[in-house]
C-alpha positions as CSV (number, residue, x, y, z in Angstrom):
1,X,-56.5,11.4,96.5
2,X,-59.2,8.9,97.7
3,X,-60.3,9.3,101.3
4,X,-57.7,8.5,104.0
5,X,-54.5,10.1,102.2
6,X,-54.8,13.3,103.8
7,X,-53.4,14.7,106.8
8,X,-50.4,14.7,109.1
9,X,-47.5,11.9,108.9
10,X,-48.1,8.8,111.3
11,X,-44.6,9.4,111.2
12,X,-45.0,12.7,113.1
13,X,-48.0,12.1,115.5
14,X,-50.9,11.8,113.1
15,X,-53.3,9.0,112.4
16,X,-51.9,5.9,110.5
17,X,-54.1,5.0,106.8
18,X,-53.9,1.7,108.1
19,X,-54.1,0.6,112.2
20,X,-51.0,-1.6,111.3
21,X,-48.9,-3.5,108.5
22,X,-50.5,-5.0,106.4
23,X,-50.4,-9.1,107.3
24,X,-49.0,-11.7,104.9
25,X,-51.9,-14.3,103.3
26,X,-50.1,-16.2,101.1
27,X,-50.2,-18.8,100.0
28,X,-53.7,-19.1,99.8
29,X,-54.6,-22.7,101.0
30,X,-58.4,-24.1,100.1
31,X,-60.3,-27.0,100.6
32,X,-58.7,-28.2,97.2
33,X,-55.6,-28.1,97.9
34,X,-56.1,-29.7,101.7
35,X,-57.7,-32.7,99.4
36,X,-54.8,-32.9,97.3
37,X,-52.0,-33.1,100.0
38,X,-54.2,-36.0,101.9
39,X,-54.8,-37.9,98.8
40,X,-50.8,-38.3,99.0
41,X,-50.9,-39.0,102.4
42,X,-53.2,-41.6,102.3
43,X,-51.7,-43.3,99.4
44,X,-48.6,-43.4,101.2
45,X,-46.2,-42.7,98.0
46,X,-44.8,-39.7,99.6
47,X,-41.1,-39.6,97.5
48,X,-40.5,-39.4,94.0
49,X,-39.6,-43.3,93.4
50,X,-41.6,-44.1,90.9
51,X,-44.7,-46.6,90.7
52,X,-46.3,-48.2,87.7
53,X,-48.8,-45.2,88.3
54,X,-48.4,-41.6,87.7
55,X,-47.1,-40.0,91.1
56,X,-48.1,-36.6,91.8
57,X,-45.0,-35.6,90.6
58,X,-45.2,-36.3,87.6
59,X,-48.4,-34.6,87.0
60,X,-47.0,-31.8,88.0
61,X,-44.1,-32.0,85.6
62,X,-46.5,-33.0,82.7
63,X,-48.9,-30.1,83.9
64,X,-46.1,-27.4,83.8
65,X,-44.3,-28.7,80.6
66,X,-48.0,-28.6,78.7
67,X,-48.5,-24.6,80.5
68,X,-45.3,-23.5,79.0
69,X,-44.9,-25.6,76.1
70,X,-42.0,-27.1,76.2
71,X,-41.3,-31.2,76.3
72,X,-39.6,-31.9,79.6
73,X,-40.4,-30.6,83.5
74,X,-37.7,-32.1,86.2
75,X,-39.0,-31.7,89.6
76,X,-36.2,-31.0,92.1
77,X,-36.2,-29.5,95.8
78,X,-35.5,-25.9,95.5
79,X,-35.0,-22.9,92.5
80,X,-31.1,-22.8,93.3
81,X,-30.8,-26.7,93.5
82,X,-32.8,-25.8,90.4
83,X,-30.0,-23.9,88.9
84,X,-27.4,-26.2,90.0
85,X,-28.9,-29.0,88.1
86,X,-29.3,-27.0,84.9
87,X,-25.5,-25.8,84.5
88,X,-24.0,-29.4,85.5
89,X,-26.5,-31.1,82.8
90,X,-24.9,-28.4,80.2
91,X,-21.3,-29.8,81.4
92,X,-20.5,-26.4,83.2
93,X,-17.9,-27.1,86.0
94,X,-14.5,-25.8,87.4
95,X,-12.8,-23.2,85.2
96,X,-15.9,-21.6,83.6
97,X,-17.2,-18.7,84.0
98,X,-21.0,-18.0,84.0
99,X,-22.7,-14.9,83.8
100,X,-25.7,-13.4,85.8
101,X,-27.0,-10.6,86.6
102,X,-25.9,-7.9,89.6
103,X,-29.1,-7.5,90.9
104,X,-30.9,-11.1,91.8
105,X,-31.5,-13.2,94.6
106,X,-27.7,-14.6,96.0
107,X,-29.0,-17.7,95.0
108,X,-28.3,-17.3,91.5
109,X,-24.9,-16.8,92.1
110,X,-24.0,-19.4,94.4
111,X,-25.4,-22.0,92.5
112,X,-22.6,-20.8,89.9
113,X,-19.9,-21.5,92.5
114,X,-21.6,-24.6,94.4
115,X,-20.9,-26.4,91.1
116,X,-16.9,-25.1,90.7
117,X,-17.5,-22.0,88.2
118,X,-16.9,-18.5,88.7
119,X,-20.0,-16.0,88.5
120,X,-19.5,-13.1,86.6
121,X,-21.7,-9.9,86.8
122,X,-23.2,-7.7,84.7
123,X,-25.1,-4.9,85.0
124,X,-28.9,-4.7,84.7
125,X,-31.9,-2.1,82.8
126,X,-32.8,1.0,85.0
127,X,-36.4,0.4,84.4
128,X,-36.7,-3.4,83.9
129,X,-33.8,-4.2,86.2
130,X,-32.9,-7.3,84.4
131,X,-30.0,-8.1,82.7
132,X,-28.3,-5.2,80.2
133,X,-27.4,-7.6,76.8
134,X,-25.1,-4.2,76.1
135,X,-23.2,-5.2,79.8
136,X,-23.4,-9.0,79.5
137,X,-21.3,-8.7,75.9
138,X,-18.7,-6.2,77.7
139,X,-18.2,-9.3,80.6
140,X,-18.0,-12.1,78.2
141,X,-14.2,-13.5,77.7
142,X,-13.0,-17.2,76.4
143,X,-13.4,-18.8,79.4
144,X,-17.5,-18.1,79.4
145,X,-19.7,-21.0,79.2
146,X,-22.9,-19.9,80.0
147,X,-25.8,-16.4,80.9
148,X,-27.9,-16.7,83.3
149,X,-30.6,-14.1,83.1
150,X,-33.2,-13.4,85.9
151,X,-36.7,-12.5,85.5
152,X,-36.9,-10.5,88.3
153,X,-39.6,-9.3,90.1
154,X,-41.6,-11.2,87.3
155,X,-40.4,-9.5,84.6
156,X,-38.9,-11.3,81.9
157,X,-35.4,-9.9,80.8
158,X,-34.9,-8.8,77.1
159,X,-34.7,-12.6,76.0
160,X,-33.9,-11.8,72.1
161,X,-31.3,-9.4,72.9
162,X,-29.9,-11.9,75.2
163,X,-29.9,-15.3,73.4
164,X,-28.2,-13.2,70.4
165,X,-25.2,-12.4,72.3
166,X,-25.0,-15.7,73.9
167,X,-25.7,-17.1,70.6
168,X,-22.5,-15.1,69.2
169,X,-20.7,-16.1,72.1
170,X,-21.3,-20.2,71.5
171,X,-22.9,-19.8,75.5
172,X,-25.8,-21.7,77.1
173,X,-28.4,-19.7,78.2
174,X,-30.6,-20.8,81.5
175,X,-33.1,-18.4,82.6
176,X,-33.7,-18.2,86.4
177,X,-37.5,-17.8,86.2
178,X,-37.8,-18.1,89.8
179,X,-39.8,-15.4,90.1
180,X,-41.9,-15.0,86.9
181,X,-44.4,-17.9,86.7
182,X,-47.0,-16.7,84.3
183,X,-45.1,-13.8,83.4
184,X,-44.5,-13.4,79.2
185,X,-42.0,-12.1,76.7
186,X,-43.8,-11.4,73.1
187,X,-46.3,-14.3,73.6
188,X,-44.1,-16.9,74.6
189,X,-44.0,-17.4,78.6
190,X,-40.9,-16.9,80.5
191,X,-39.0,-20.2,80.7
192,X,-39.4,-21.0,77.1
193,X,-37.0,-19.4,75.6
194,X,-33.6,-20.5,76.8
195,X,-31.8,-23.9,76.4
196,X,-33.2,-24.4,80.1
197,X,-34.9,-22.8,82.8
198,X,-35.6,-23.2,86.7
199,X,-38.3,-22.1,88.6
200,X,-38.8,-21.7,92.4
201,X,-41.8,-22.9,94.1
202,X,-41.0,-21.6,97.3
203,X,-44.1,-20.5,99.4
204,X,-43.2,-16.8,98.7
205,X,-43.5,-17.4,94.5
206,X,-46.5,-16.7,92.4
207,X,-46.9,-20.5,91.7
208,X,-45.9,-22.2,95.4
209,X,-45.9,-25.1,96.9
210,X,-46.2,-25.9,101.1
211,X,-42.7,-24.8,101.9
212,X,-40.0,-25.2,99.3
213,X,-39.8,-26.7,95.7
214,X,-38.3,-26.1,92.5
215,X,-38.5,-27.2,88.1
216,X,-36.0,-27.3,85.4
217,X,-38.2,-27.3,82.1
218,X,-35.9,-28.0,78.5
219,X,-36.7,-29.4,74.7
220,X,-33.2,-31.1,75.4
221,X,-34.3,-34.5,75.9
222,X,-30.4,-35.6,77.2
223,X,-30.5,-32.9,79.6
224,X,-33.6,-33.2,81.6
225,X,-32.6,-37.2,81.4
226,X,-29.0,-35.7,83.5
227,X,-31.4,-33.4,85.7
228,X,-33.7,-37.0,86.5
229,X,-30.5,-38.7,87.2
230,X,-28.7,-36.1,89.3
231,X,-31.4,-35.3,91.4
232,X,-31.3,-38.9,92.4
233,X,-27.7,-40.1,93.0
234,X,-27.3,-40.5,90.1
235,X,-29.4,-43.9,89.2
236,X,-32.1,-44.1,86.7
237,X,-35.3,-44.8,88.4
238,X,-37.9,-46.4,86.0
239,X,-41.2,-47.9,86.7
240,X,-41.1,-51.3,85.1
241,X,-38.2,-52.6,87.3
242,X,-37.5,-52.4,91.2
243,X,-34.7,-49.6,92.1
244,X,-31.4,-51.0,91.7
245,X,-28.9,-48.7,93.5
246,X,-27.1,-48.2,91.1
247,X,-25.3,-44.8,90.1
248,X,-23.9,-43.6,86.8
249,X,-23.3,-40.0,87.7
250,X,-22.3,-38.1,91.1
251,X,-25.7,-37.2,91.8
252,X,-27.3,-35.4,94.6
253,X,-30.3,-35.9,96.9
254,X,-32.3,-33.1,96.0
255,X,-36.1,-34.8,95.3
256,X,-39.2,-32.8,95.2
257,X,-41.7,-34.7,97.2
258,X,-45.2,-36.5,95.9
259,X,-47.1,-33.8,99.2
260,X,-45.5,-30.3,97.3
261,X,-46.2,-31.5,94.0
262,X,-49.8,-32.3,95.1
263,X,-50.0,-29.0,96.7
264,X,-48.8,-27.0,94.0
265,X,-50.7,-28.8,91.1
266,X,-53.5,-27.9,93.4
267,X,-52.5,-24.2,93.0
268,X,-52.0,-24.4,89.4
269,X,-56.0,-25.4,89.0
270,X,-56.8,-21.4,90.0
271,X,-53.0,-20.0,88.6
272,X,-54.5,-18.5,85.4
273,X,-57.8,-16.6,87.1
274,X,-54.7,-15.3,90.2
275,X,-52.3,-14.1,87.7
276,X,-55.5,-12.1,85.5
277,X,-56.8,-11.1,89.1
278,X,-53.3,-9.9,89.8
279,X,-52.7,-8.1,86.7
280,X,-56.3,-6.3,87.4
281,X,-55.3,-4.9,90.9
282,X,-51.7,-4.0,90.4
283,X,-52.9,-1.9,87.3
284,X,-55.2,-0.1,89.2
285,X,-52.9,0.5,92.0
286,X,-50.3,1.7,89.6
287,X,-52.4,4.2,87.5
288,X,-52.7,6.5,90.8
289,X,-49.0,6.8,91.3
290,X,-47.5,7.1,88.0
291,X,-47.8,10.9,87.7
292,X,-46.5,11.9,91.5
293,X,-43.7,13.7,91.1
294,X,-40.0,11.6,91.8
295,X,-41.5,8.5,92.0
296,X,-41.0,5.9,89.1
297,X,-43.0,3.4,89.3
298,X,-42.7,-0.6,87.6
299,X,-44.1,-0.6,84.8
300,X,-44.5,-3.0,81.4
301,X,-42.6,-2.6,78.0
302,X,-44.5,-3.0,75.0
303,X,-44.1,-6.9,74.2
304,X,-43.9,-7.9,78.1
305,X,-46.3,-9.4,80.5
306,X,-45.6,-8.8,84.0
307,X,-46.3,-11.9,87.1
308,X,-45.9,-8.5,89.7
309,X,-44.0,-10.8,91.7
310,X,-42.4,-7.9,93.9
311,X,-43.2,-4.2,92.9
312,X,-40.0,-2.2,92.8
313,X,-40.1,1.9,93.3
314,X,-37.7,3.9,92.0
315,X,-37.1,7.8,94.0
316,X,-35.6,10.6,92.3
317,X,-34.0,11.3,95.9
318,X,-31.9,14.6,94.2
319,X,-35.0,16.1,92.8
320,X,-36.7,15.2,96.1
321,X,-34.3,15.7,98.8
322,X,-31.7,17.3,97.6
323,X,-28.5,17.9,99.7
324,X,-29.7,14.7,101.6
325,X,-27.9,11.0,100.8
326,X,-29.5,8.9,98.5
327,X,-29.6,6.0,101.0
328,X,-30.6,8.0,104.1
329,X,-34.0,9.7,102.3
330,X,-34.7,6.1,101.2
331,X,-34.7,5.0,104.4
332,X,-37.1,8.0,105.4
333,X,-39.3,7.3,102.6
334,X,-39.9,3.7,103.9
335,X,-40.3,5.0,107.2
336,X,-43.0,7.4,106.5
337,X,-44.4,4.2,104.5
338,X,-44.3,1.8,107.4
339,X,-45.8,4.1,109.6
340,X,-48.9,4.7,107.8
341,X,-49.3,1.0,107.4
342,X,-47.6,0.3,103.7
343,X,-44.9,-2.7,104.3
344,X,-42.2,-0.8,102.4
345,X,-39.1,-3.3,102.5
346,X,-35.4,-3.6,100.6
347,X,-35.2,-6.3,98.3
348,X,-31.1,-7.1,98.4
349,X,-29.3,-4.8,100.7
350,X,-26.5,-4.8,98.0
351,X,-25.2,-6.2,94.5
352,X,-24.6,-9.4,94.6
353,X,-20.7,-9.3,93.9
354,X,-20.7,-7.3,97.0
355,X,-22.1,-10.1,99.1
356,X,-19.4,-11.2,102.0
357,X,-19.7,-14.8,100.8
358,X,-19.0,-13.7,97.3
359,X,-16.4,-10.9,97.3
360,X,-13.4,-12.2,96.6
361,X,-14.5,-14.5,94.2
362,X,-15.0,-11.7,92.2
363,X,-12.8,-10.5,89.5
364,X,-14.1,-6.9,89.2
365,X,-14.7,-4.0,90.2
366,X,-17.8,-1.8,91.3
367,X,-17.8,0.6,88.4
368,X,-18.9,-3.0,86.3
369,X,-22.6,-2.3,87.8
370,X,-23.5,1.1,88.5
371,X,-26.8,1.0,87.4
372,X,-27.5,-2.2,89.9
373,X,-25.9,-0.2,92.6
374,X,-28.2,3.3,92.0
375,X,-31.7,1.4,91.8
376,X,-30.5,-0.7,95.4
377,X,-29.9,3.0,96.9
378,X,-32.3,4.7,95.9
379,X,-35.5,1.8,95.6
380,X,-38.0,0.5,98.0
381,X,-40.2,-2.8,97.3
382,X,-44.0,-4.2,98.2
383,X,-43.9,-8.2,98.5
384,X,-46.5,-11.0,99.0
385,X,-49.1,-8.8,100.3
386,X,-50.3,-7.7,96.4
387,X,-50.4,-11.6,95.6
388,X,-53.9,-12.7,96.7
389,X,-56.8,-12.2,94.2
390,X,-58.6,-10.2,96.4
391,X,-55.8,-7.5,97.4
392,X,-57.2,-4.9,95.3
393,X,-59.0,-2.8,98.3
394,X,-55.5,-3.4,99.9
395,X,-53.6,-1.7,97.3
396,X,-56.1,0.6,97.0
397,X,-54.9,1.2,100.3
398,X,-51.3,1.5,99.8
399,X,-52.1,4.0,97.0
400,X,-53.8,6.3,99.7
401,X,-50.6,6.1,101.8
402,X,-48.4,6.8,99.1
403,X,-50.2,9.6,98.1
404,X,-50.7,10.9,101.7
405,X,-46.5,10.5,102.2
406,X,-46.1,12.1,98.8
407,X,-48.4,15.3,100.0
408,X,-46.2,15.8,103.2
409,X,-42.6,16.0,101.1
410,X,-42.1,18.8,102.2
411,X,-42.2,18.0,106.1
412,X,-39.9,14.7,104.9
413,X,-37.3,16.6,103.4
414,X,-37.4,19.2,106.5
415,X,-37.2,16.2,109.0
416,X,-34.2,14.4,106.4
417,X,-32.3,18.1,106.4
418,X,-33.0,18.6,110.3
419,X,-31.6,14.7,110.9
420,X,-29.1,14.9,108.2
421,X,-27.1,17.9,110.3
């Protein structure tokens, strides 16, 4: 252990590894970027109307297309406006049923319903925590139209395994890449593999924008012309002829504006050199952790390149703590973490079928995602605060705390028994 990780629990009266939690720092904002958002200001185009010159988003939609390699980028205002765009430009409406993935943002799913289909879950990987291909073909029935799998965390999901059941299946397939900008799947970047795909460029995201933004990338010529067109009311906006008002399709209002796309093709100058830098400092923080004992750290299959996005760890709370419930040593575990200065936080507090606003939409029953249900319980996440290039003396950091809380188990699992009576 490096210097710092020893002693008593902050927990129980001794000195914290770190005075206090760790403070968020992204986005990172330079001088660049500033320059980029008053460039829009001052040339007053500040919606997505188009001119006959290139707005800034545009750029950005050119930019991103060339970076992943596909032929069309649709700005639009959010990821789940993102996602809501995609399914009703593949014709997916009232009496279809769509299926995503148990464990994902809510988001996912209500975009399903917000567009009159029925979400349908499967379960996910215990160590990728994407979508199972073995749990999406069990859910598929004649009434499914579509899979949407989730790159979470910034891990792609098993994309071939995936696009061959859909495939089977006659379904359209629309990765939610919300969270996996830069992130790969045997060479090809996540995004590219689907009919469509959406991406989030909420502040939060590896690839943000000031405050809240999303893309819907395609080859389908037809349906990024219906993503331009619903975004907009439905007209066709073009730049040789003044706006006409004119609607062929109930659209929506959900623009992304000329100041986010400037900001965010600002970020995208440095994207490459944050996502290597990244890479570099979650390695290093992982390589100390991965042999403590009941801890399973994320990791990357052979084929996969990881964003790191959110770092999800996995507790072997029976080997651990045994006697003690799964949820209640969690919660100790990220205690202990919190106290020493480590962020530790829950990333969904429950599947998503389970979710007040969804549950009885749903048609099954828990025992259709037990998997989703066992990495919630027993799982605790780091977020943002791994994201900057320069968080590597952070996580450096983090690893002395985990390795400080790890060498006082056996005071934890006293405490858990003692509170647990």
């Amino acid at each position: 252990m490096n210097g710092g990780s020893v002693g008593e629990l902050a927990l129980t009266g001794g000195e914290p590894v770190l005075g206090s939690l760790a403070p968020v720092s992204w986005p990172r904002t330079t001088d660049a970027d500033r320059a980029a958002v008053l460039a829009v200001l001052d040339s007053n185009v500040l919606v997505s109307d188009r001119t006959t010159e290139e707005t800034a988003i545009e750029r950005l939609e050119r930019s991103w297309a060339e970076y992943l390699g596909v032929r069309r980028c649709v700005g639009v205002s959010n990821g789940t406006t993102a996602i809501e765009l995609a399914l009703l430009a593949h014709g997916i409406g009232p009496g279809d049923e769509v299926v995503v993935p148990a464990l994902t943002f809510v988001g996912t799913a209500m975009a399903v319903v917000h567009v009159g289909a029925t979400p349908v879950y499967a379960d996910v990987h215990p160590l990728t925590f994407t979508m199972s291909a073995d749990s999406l073909a069990a859910e598929i029935t004649e009434r499914t139209r579509a899979v949407i799998p989730v790159h979470l965390h910034g891990l792609s999901a098993d994309m071939t395994a995936i696009n061959d059941v859909a495939r089977r299946h006659g379904c359209v397939v629309i990765e939610d890449a919300a969270q996996a900008q830069g992130a790969r799947y045997h060479g090809v970047p996540s995004g590219a593999f689907g009919n469509t795909a959406t991406f989030s460029l909420q502040m939060t995201k590896n690839l943000p924008t000031c405050g809240e933004g999303g893309l819907v990338v395609t080859d389908d010529e037809r349906v990024a012309d219906r993503i331009v067109q619903l975004r907009q009311f439905g007209e066709t906006i073009r730049a040789d002829r003044p706006r006409r008002y004119v609607s062929h399709r109930l659209g929506f209002n959900a623009k992304l504006n000329n100041v986010q796309a400037a900001y965010t093709s600002s970020q995208l100058e440095r994207f490459d050199d944050y996502h290597t830098a990244r890479r570099s400092n979650v390695a290093a923080f992982l390589s100390r952790l991965r042999d403590l004992d009941g801890l399973t750290c994320p990791s990357e299959p052979d084929g996969y390149e990881h964003a790191w996005h959110i770092l999800r760890f996995v507790v072997d709370v029976d080997r651990l703590f045994p006697g003690v419930d799964a949820g209640s040593a969690r919660n100790l575990l990220m205690r202990a973490l919190r106290a020493e200065g480590l962020p530790a936080t829950r990333y969904q507090m429950m599947p998503i079928p389970e979710q007040p606003a969804l549950r009885s939409l749903c048609r099954q029953t828990p025992a259709s995602w037990p998997v989703t249900q066992d990495v919630i319980d027993r799982s605790f996440t780091l977020q943002q605060r791994h994201l900057p290039p320069d968080a590597g003396p952070l996580l450096q950091s983090f690893a002395d705390v985990i390795e400080k809380v790890w060498s006082n188990l056996k005071v934890l699992k006293e405490f858990a028994e003692g509170t647990d009576r």
